[in-house]
N, C-alpha and C positions, 0 to 999 in steps of 0.2 A: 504494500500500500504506500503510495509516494501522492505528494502536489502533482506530480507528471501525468498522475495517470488521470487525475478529473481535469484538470489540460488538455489528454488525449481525448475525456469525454468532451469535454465543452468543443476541442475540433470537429471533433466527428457531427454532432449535434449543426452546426454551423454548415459543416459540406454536405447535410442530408434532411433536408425538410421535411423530409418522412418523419427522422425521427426527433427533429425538434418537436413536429407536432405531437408525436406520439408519446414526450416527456413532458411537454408544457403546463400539461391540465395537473402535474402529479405533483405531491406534498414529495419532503425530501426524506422520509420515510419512503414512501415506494418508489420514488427514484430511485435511492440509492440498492435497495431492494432488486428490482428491473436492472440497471444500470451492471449490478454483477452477475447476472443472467447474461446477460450479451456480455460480460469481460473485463467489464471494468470495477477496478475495485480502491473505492475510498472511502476514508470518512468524513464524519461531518467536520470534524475539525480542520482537516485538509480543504476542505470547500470553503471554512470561510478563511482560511489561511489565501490559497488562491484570490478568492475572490475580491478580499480585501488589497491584496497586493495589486490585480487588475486595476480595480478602482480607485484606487490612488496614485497610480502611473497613468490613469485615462486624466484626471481631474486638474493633477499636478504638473505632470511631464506633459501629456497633446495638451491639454486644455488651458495651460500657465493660470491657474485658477486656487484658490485656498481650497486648503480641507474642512469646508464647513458647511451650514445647510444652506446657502449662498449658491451651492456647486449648480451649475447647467445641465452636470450629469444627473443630479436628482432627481430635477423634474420631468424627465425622459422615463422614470419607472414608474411614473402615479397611472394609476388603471392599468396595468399591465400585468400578465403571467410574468413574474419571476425570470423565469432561464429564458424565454421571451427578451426582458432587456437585457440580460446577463449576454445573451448569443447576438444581440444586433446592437447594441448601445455600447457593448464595452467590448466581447472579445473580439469584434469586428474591425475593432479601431487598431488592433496587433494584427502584422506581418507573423508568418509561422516562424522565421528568423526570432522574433522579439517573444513569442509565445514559448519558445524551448530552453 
């Protein structure tokens, strides 16, 4: 279990709309549940380890913005599925070079 591997899921997720859609509606309970069914294996800690690092390299590094509720990135997640902004708001904004 590594950051790399929910990395690997959020690409996968990203190059396959199937399966964005197919994870989007789910709690991170059966995500991650499903998620190790198809191979991938993290936990939660890892997810917000990642995810936190993403967002703060999207807000701070592309965005030259503070880290507060000020951020541009925020307000891109109100009404949205989760891994929804997670795959189009943030990991979209990383080259696979910058993601690895």
């Amino acid at each position: 279990m590594s950051q790399a591997e929910f990395v690997r899921f959020l690409r996968a997720a990203r190059d396959s709309p199937a399966m964005l859609e197919r994870y989007a509606p789910m709690d991170m309970s059966r995500m991650m549940f499903h998620a190790r069914g198809d191979g991938f294996t993290f936990t939660i800690s890892e997810v917000g380890q990642v995810v936190g690092r993403l967002e703060v390299d999207v807000v701070v590094g592309k965005d030259g913005e503070s880290f507060d509720g000020s951020s541009g990135l925020w307000r891109q997640m109100w009404g949205r599925r989760y891994l929804d902004y997670l795959v189009h708001d943030v990991v979209s904004r990383f080259s696979d070079e910058e993601l690895s």
